[in-house]
MITIDO-252996 format. One record per residue (C-alpha): residue number from 0; chain; x, y, z. Coordinates in pm, 1 decimal, padded with zeros to 6 digits. Layout:
BEGIN
+-----+-------+----------+----------+----------+
:   n : chain :        x :        y :        z :
+-----+-------+----------+----------+----------+
: NUM :     A :        X :        Y :        Z :
...
+-----+-------+----------+----------+----------+
//
This chain:
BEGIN
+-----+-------+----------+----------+----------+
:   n : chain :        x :        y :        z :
+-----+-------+----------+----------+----------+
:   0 :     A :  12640.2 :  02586.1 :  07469.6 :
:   1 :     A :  12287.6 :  02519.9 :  07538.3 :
:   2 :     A :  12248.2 :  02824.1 :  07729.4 :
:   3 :     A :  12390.9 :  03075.4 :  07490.6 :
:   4 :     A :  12185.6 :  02879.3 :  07176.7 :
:   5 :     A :  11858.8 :  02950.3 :  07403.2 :
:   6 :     A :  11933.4 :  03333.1 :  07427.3 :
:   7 :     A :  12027.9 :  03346.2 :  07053.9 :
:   8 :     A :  11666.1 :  03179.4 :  06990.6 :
:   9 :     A :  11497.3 :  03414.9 :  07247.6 :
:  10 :     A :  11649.0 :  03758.9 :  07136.2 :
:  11 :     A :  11593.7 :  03648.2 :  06786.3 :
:  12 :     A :  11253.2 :  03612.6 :  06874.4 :
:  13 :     A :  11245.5 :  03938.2 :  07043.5 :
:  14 :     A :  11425.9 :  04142.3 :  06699.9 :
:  15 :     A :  11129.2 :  03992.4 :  06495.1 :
:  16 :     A :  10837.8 :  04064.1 :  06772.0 :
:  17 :     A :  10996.5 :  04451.4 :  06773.6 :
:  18 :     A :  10847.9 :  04599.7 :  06468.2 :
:  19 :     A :  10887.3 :  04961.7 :  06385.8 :
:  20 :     A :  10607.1 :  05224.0 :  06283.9 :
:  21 :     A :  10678.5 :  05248.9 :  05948.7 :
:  22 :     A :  10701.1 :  04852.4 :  05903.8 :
:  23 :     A :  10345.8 :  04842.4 :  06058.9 :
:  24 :     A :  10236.6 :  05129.2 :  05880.3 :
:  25 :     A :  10261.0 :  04926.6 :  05536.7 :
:  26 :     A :  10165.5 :  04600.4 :  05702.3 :
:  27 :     A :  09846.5 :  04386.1 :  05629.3 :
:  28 :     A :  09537.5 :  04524.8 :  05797.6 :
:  29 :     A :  09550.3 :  04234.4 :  06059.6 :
:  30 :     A :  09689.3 :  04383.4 :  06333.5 :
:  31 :     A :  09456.5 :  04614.1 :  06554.8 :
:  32 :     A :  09704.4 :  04909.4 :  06617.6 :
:  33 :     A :  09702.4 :  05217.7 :  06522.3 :
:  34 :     A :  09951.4 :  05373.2 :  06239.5 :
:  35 :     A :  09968.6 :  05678.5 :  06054.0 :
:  36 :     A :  10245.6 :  05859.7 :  05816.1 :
:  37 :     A :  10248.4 :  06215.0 :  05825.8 :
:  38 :     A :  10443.0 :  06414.8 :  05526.6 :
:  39 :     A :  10537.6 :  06792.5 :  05550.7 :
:  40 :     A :  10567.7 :  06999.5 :  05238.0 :
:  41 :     A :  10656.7 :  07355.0 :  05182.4 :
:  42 :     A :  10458.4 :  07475.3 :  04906.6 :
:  43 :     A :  10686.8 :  07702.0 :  04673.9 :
:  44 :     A :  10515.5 :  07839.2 :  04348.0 :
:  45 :     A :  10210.8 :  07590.9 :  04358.6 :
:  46 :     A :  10384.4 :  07268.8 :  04464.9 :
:  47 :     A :  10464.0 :  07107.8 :  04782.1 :
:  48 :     A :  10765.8 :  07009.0 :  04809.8 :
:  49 :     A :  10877.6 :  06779.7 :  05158.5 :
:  50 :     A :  11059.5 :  06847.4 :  05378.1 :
:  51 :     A :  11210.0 :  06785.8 :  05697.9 :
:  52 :     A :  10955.4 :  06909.1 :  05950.6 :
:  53 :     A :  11261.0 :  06998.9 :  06162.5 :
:  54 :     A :  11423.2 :  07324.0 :  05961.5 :
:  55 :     A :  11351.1 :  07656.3 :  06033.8 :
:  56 :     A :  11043.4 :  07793.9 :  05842.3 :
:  57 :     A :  10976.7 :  08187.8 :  05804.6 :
:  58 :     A :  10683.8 :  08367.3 :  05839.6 :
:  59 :     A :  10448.1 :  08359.2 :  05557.4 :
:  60 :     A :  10568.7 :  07950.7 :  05448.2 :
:  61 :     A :  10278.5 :  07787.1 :  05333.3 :
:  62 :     A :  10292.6 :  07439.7 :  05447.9 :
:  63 :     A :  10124.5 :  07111.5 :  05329.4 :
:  64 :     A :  10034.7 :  06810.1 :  05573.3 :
:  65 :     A :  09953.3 :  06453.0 :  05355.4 :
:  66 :     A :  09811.7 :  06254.0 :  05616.7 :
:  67 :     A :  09763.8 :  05869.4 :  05579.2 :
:  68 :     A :  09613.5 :  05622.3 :  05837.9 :
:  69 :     A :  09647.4 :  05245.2 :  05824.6 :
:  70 :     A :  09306.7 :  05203.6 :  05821.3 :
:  71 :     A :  08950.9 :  05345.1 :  05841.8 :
:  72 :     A :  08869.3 :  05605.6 :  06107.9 :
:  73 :     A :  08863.7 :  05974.2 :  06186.6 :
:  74 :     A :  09161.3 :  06215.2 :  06130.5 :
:  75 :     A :  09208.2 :  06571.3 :  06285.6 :
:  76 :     A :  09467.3 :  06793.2 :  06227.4 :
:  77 :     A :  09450.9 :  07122.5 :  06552.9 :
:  78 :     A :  09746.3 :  07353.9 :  06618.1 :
:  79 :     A :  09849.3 :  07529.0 :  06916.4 :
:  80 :     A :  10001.6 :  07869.8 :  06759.3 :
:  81 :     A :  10308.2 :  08013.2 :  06862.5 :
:  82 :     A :  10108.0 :  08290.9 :  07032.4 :
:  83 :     A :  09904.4 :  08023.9 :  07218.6 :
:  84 :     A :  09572.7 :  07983.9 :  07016.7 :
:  85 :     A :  09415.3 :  07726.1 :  06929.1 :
:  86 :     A :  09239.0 :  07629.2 :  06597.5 :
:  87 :     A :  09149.7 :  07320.0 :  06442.4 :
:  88 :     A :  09307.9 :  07310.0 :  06025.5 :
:  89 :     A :  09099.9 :  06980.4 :  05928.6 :
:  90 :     A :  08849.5 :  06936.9 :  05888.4 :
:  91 :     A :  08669.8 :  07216.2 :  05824.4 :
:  92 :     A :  08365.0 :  07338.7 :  06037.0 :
:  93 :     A :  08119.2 :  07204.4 :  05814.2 :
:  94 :     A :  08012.7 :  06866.7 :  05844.2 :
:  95 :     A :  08258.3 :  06836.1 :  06105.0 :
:  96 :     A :  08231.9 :  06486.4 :  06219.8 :
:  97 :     A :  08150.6 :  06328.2 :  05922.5 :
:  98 :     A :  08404.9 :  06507.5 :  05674.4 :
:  99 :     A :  08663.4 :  06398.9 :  05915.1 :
: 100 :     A :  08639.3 :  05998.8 :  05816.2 :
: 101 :     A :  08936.3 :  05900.6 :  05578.7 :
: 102 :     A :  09010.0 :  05553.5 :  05432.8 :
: 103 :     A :  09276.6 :  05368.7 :  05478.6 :
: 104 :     A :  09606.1 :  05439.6 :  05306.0 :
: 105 :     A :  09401.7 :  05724.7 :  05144.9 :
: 106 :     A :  09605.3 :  06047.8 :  05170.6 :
: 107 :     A :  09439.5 :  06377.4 :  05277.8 :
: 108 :     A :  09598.5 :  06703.9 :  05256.1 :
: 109 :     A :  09516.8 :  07083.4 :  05417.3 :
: 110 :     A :  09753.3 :  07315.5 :  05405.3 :
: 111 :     A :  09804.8 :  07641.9 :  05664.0 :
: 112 :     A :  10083.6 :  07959.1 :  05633.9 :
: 113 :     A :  10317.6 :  08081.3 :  05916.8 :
: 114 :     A :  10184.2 :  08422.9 :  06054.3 :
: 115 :     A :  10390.8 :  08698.3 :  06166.2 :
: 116 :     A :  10433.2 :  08576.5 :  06522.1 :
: 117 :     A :  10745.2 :  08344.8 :  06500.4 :
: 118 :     A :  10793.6 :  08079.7 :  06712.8 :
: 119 :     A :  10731.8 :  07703.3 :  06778.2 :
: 120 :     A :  10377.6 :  07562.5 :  06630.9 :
: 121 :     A :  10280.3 :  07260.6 :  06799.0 :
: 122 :     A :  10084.9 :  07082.9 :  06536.2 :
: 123 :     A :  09876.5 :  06819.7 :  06645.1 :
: 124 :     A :  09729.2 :  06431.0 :  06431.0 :
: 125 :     A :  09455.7 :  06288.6 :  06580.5 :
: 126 :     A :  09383.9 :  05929.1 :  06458.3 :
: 127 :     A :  09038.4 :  05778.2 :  06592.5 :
: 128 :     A :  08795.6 :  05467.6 :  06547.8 :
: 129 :     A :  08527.3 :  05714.6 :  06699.4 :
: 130 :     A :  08439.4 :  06063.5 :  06596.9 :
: 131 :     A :  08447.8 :  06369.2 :  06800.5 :
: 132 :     A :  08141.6 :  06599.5 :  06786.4 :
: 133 :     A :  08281.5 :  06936.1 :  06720.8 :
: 134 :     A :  08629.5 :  07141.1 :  06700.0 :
: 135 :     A :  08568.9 :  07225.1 :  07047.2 :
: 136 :     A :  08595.0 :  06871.4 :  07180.7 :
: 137 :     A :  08847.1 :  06809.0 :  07016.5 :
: 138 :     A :  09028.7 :  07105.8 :  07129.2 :
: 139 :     A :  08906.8 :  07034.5 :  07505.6 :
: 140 :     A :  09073.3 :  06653.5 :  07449.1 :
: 141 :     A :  09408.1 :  06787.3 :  07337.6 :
: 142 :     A :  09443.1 :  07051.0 :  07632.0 :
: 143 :     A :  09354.4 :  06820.8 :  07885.5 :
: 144 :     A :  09568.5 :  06471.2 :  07706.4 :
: 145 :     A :  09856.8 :  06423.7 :  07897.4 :
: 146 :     A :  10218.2 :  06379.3 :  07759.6 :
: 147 :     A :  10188.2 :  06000.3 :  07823.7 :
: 148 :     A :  09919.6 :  05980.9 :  07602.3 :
: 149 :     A :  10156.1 :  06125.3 :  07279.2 :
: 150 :     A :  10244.2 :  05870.9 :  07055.2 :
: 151 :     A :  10658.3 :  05802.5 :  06967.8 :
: 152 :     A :  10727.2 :  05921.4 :  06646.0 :
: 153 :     A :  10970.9 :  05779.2 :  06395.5 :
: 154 :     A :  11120.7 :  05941.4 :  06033.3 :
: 155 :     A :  11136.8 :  05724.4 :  05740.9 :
: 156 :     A :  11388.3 :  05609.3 :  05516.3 :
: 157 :     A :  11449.2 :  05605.7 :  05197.8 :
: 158 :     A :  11208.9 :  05742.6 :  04986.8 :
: 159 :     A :  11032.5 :  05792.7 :  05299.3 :
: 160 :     A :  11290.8 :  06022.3 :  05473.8 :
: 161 :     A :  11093.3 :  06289.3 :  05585.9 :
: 162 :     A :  10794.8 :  06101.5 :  05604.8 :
: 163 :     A :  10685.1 :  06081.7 :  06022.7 :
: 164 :     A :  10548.0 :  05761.6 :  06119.0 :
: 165 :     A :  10372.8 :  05700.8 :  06454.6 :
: 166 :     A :  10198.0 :  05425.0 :  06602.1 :
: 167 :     A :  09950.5 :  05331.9 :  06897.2 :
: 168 :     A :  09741.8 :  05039.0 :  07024.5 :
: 169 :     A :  09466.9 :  05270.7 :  07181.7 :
: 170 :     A :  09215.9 :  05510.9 :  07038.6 :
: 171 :     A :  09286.8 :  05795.0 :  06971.8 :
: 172 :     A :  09635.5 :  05799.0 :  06854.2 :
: 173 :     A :  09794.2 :  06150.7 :  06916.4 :
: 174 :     A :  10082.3 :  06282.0 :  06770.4 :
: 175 :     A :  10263.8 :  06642.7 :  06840.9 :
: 176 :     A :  10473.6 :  06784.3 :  06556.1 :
: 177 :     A :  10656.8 :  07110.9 :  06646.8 :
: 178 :     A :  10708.9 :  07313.3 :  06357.3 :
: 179 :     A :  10919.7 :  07651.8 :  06398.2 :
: 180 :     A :  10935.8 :  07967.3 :  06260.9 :
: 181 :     A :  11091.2 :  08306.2 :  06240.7 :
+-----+-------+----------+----------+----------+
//
């Protein structure tokens, strides 16, 4: 009796010490990991509409990423193109480091269309306490990251059902969304 009350304490204790992304996403500030909740829209007469990043887009979709950290930092959104290229979609080239600081729980948005070269789009977050100097170092950091270093991804619920959630307790935090198209 003893023994089986013990392991009902001990794997309630583990249950509560196992929280989920999006649980840590909305929780208080306190905790020093990393969290972010990625949305994907498909933008159909002016308006993005979400969607579940895994259905089959066609060439020419324009597509919407709302991109919210859990707190302060540096947010870059790079793809790797179906075609293998490499660009950077946020932020922009100008002011490159510093237009890349967000707030926390403050959404940013850029938006990119399918070409004509259908495939898989690996789209990559980058979440970081420290900036990087340029779209090229960034772009050097993601070829050379190893899978190890990708953050697990979870979707939502609820409201939040097509809402991607990943967390990380090192810097930078590096999530891979594959996107495809035909």
């Amino acid at each position: 009796m003893t023994t089986t009350l013990l392991c009902l304490l001990l794997s309630g204790v583990f249950a509560q010490a196992q929280t989920n992304a999006r649980d840590l996403y909305f929780e208080s500030d306190e905790s020093e990991a990393f969290a972010i909740r990625i949305a994907v829209g498909k933008k159909t007469a002016g308006r993005a509409r979400s969607v579940n990043p895994t259905i089959l887009f066609q060439s020419g979709d324009v597509i919407q990423f709302e991109v919210s950290s859990r707190g302060a930092g540096y947010l870059y959104v790079a793809v790797q193109g179906s075609d293998g290229s490499w660009s950077v979609l946020f932020p922009g080239p100008e002011k490159f480091s510093t237009s890349a600081q967000v707030s926390a729980r403050r959404p940013v948005r850029t938006s990119a269309a399918f070409d004509d070269k259908p495939g898989e789009e690996l789209v990559y977050f980058v979440y970081t306490r420290e900036p990087y100097s340029s779209g090229t170092s960034l772009l050097a950091a993601l070829k050379q990251a190893p899978a190890a270093a990708l953050a697990k991804v979870e979707y939502g619920n609820d409201a939040d059902s097509n809402a991607i959630f990943a967390t990380s307790n090192r810097s930078p935090l590096i999530v891979r969304v594959s996107l495809r198209h035909q």
